[in-house]
C-alpha positions as CSV (number, residue, x, y, z in Angstrom):
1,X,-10.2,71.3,17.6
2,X,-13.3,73.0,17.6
3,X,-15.5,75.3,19.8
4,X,-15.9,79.5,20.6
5,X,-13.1,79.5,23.6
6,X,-9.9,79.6,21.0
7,X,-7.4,81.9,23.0
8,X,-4.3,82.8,20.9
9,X,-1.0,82.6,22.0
10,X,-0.8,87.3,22.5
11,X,-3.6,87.1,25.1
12,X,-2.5,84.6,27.9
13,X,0.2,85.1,30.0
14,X,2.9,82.4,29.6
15,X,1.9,80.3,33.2
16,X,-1.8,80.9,31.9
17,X,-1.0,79.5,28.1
18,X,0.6,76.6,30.2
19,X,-2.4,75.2,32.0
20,X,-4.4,75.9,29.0
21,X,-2.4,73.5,27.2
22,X,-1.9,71.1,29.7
23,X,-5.7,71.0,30.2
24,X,-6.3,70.3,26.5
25,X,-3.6,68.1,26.1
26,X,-5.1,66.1,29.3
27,X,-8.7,66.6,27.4
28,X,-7.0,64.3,24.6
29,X,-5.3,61.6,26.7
30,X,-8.2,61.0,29.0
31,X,-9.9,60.3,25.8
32,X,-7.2,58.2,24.6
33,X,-7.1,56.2,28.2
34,X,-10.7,55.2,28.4
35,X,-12.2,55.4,25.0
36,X,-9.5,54.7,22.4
37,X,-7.2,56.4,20.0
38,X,-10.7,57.5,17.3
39,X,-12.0,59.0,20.3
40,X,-9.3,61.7,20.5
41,X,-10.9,63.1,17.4
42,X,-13.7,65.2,19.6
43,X,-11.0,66.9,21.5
44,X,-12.1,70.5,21.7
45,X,-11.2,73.7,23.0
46,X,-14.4,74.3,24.9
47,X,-14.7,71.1,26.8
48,X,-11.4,71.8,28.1
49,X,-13.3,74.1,30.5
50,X,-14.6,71.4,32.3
51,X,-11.1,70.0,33.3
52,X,-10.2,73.9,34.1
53,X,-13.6,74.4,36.4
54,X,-12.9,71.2,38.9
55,X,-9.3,71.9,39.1
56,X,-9.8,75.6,39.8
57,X,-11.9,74.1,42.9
58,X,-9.6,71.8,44.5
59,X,-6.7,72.5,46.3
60,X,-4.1,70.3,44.9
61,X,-3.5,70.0,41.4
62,X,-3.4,66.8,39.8
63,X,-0.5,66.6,36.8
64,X,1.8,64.8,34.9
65,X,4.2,64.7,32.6
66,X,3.3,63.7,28.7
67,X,5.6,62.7,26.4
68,X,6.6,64.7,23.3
69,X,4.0,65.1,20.7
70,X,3.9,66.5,17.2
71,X,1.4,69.1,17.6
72,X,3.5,70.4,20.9
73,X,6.9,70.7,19.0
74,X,7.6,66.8,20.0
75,X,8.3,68.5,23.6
76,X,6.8,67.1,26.4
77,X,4.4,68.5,28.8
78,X,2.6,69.2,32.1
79,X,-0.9,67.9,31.8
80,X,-4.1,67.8,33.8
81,X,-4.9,64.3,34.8
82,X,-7.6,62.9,37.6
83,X,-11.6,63.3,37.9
84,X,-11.8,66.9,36.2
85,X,-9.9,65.8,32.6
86,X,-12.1,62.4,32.9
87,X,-15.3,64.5,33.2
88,X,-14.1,66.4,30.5
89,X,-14.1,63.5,28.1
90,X,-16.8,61.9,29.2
91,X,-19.0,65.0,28.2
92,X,-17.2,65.6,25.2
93,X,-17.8,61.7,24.2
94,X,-21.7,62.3,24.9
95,X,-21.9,65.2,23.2
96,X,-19.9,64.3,20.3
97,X,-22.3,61.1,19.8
98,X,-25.4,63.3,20.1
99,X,-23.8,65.4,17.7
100,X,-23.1,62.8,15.3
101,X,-26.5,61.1,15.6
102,X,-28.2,64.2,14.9
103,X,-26.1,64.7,11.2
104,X,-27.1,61.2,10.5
105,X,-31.1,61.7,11.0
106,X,-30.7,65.1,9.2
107,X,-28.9,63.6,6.2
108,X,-26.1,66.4,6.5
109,X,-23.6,66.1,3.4
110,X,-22.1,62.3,3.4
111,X,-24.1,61.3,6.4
112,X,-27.1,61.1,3.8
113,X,-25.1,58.3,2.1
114,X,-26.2,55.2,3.6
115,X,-22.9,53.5,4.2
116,X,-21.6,56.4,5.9
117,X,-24.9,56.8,8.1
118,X,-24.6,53.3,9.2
119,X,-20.8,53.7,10.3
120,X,-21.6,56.9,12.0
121,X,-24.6,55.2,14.0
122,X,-22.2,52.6,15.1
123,X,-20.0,55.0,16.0
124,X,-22.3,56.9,18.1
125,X,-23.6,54.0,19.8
126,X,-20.5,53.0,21.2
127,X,-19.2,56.4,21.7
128,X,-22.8,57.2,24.0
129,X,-22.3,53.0,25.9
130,X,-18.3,54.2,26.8
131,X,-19.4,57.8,28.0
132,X,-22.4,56.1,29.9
133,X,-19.7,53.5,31.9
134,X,-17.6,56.4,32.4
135,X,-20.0,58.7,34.0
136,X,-21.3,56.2,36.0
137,X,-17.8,56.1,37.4
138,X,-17.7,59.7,38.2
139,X,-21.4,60.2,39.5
140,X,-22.7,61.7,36.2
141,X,-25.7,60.3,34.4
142,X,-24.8,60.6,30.8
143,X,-28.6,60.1,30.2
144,X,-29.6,63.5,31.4
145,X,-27.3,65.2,28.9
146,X,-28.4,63.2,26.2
147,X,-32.3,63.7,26.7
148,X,-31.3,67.5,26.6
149,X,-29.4,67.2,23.1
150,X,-32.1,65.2,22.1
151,X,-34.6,67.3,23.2
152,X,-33.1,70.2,20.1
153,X,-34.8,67.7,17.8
154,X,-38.3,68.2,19.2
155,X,-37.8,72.1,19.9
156,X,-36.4,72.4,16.6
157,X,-39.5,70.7,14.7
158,X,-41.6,73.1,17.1
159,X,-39.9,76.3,16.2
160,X,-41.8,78.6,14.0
161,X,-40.9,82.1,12.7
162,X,-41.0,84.7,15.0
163,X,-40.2,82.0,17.9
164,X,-38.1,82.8,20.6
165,X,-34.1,82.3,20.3
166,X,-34.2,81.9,23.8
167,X,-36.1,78.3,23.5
168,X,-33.7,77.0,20.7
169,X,-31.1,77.1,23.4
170,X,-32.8,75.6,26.2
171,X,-31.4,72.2,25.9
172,X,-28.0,73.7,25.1
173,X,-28.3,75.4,28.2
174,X,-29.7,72.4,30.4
175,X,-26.7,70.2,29.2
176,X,-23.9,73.0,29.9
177,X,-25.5,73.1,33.2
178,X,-25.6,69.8,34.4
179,X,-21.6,69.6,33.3
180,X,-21.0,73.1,35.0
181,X,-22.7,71.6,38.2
182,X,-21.0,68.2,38.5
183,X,-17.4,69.9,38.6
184,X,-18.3,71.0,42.1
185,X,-19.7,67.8,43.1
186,X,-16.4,66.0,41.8
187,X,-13.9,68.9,43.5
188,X,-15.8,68.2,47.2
189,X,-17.5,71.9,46.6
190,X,-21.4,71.3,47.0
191,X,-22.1,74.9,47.6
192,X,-21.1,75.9,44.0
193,X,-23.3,73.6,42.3
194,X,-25.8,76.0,41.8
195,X,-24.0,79.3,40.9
196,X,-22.1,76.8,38.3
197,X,-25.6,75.4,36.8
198,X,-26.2,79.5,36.2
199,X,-22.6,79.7,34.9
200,X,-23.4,76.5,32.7
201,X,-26.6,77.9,31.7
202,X,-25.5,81.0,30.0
203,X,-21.9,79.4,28.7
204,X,-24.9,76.8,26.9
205,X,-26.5,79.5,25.4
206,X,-23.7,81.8,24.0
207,X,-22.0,78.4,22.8
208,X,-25.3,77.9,20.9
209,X,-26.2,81.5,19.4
210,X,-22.1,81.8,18.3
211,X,-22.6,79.0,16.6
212,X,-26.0,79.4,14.7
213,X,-24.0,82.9,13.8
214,X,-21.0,81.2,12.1
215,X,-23.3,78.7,10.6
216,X,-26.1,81.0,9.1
217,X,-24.5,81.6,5.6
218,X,-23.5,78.5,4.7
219,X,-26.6,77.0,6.2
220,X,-29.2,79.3,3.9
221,X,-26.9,77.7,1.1
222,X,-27.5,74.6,2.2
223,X,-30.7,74.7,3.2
224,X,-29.9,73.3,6.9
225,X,-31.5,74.4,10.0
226,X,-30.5,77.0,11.6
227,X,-32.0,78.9,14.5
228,X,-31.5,82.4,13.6
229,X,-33.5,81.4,9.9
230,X,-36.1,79.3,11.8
231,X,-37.0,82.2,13.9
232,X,-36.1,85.0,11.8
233,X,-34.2,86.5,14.2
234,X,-31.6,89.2,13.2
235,X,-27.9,89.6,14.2
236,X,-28.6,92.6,16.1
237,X,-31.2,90.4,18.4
238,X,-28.7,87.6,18.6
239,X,-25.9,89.9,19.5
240,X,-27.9,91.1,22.8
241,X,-28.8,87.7,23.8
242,X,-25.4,86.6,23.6
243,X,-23.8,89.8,25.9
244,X,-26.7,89.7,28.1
245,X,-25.3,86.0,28.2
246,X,-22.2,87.3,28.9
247,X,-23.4,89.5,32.1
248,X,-25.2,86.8,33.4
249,X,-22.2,84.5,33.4
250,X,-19.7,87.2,35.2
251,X,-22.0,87.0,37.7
252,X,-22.7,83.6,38.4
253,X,-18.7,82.9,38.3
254,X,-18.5,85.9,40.7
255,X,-20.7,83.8,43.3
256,X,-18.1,80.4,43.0
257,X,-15.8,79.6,45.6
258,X,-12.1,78.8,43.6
259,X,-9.3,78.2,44.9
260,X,-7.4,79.4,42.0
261,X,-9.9,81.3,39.3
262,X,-7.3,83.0,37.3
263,X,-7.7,80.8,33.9
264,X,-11.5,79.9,34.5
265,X,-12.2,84.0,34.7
266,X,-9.0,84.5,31.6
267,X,-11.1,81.8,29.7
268,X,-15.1,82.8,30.4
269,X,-15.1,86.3,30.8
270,X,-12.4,87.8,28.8
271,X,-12.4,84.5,25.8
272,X,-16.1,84.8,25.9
273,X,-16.7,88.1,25.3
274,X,-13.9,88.6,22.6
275,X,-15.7,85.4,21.2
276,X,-18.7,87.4,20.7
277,X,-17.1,90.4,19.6
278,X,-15.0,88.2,16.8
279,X,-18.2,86.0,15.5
280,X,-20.4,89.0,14.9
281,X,-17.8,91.4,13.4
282,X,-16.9,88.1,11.1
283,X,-20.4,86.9,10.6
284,X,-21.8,90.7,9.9
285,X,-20.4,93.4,7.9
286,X,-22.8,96.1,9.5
287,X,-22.3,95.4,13.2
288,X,-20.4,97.7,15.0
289,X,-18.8,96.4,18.4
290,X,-19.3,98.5,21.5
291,X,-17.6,101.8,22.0
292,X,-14.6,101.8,24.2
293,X,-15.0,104.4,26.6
294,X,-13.0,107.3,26.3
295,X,-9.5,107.8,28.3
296,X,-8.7,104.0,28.2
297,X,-5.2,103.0,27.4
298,X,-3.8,99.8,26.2
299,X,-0.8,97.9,25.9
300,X,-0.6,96.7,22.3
301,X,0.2,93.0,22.1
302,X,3.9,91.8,22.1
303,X,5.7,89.7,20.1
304,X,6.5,85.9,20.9
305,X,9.5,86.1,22.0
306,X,11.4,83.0,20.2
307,X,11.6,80.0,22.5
308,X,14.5,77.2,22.0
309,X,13.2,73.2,22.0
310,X,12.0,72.5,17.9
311,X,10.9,68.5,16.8
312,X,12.8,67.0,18.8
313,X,14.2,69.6,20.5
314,X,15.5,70.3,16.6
315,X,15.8,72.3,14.8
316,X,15.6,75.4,16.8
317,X,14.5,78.9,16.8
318,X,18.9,80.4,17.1
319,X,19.6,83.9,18.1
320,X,21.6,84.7,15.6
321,X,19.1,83.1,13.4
322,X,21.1,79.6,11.6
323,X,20.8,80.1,7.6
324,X,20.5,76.5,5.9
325,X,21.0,76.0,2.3
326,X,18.2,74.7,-0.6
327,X,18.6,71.3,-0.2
328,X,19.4,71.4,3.5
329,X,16.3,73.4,3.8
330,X,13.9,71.6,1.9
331,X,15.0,68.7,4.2
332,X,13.9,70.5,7.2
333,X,10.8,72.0,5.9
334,X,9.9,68.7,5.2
335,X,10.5,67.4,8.9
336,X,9.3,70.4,10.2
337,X,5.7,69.9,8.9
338,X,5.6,66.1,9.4
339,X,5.7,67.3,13.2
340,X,3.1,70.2,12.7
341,X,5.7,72.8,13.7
342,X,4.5,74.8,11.1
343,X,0.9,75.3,12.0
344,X,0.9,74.5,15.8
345,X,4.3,75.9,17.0
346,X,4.7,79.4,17.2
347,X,7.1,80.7,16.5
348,X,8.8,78.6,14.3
349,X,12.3,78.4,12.5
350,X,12.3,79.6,9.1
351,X,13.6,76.5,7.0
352,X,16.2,78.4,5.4
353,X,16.4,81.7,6.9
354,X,16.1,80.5,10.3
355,X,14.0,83.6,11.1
356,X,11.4,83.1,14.0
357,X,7.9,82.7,11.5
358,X,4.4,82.5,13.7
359,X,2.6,79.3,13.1
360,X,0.0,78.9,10.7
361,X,-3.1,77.6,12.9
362,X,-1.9,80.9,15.8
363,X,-2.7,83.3,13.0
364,X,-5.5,85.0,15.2
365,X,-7.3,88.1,15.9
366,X,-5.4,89.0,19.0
367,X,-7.4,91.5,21.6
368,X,-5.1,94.0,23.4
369,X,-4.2,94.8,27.3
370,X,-7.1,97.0,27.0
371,X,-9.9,94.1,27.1
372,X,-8.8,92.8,29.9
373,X,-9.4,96.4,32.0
374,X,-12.4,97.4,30.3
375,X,-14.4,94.1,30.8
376,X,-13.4,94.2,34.7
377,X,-13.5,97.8,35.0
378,X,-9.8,97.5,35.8
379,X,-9.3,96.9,39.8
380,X,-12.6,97.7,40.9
381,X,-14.3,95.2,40.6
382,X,-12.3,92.4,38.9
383,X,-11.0,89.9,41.8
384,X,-9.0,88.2,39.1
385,X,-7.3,91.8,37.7
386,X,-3.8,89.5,37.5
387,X,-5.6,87.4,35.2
388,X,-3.3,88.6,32.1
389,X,0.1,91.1,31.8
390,X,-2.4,94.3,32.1
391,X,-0.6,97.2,34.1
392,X,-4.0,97.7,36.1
């Protein structure tokens, strides 16, 4: 699971954290449906928006129910289904083969080992031929978001220091765009083509600059390219591109027609900018995040309040909390993390204690109530203000 949007389990309400999850978990089983069981491997969290943007358009939603899997607690689950969790996994595919493609003419790490770089080229090839059928189904040609991947090669062997951030991201943008565009054309809403080709546009280039941020350390080890070394650019110049970004994108979102916006505005206005906020604080131990203005309030976060179905549907978090003995509770913690309980479930049983514990891969940097009224200026001029628990 990779990408910037990575929402933990404090900051969406519990409907919100539903759809999340059913869009991802759709993300995955499109991918399994039309491209095979490897090609679940380029799930991610931020192509998930795709699925989120068309259904946030349509007036019906489009679910079903998935059967239990490991890294849901074996429970089973409402997921997104239909044209927007196809497109999802169509650009996903693309981009993942672009992506893949691109280690394997750089010579990255075991891609410059030359069985490996002929698996991966396979690979890619028949990941980019299955995205290409696909997209032709849905209206989208694949081509145009591979020629802007692609492109990054040229612009990259172009850059020189002192070059503009701003044309590293370009093709980023151009791709995110495209994507951002066709969920209007699949939900039967031409008119927010363009407004989501903005959105796009300025998701593409905070997706890119977040990334060349988390990147830039290991990368001067490395010796890899990297946008912010190619350029010279500082953290500071990055960190106003990237909330300029952010601005831009409010905006255009503001501009979309939605029938329900609630998780699309949760996800790329509040997720966005505390992904900023968390990859520069991480990345750079000068930066200082904005002041909050004086006089706001916020709720802290509250605890997960212990929820009942475990693997299948045991063992289970027990008010009064059910203590196990050594052997017993070896047993269990073995189960336990054969079904992933204990990184993806939260919370968890305690093997032997049978206290509630908080999963290993939900240990996050949680924002409080307070992000969600100061990014939308609490009721004023947020149209979304019931996007999370806040008492605006």
């Amino acid at each position: 699971m990779f990408g910037i949007i990575r929402p933990c389990a404090h900051s969406l309400s519990e409907r919100l954290r539903g759809e999340w999850l059913g869009h991802l978990c759709g993300l995955c089983l499109a991918l399994r449906d039309e491209h095979g069981q490897a090609a679940r491997i380029v799930t991610n969290y931020d192509g998930l928006i795709i699925s989120a943007l068309t259904q946030a358009q349509s007036p019906t939603v489009q679910r079903r129910t998935a059967g239990p899997c490991p890294l849901r607690g074996m429970r089973t689950a409402l997921v997104a289904e239909g044209v927007g969790a196809r497109l999802a996994a169509t650009v996903s595919l693309v981009l993942a083969s672009a992506k893949l493609s691109d280690h394997v003419a750089d010579g990255d790490g075991a891609y410059a080992r030359r069985p490996v770089a002929a698996g991966a080229r396979l690979v890619a090839r028949r990941w980019a031929a299955r995205a290409h059928r696909s997209g032709l189904d849905l209206g989208l040609d694949t081509g145009v978001l591979l020629a802007a991947v692609y492109g990054q090669r040229e612009v990259e062997k172009a850059i020189m220091l002192g070059g503009s951030l701003l044309t590293v991201t370009e093709p980023t943008e151009l791709a995110t765009a495209a994507a951002f565009a066709h969920t209007a054309v699949l939900a039967g809403r031409p008119g927010n083509a363009e407004p989501l080709a903005e959105a796009g546009r300025f998701f593409g280039r905070i997706a890119h600059l977040l990334d060349a941020v988390e990147d830039v350390a290991a990368d001067r080890a490395t010796g890899a390219w990297n946008p912010l070394l190619a350029t010279g650019a500082s953290f500071a110049q990055a960190g106003v591109l990237a909330r300029d970004a952010a601005a831009g994108l409010r905006l255009a979102l503001a501009e979309v027609d939605l029938a329900d916006g609630k998780l699309v505005h949760r996800l790329l206005v509040h997720e966005v900018d505390h992904a900023i906020e968390r990859t520069f604080t991480g990345a750079d131990p000068g930066y200082y995040p904005p002041v909050v203005q004086p006089g706001k309030k916020g709720r802290p976060p509250q605890a997960p309040k212990p929820s009942g179905g475990g693997s299948c549907w045991w063992p289970q978090v027990e008010r009064p909390p059910a203590t196990r003995g050594p052997i017993f509770g070896c047993a269990v913690a073995s189960w336990m993390c054969c079904t992933c309980q204990v990184c993806c479930r939260d919370p968890y049983p305690g093997p032997w204690s049978g206290l509630p514990r908080e999963g290993w891969c939900t240990n996050c940097d949680c924002s409080d109530c307070s992000d969600c009224c100061d990014v939308c200026k609490c009721c004023k001029v947020c149209k979304h203000c019931d996007c999370c628990d806040c008492d605006c």
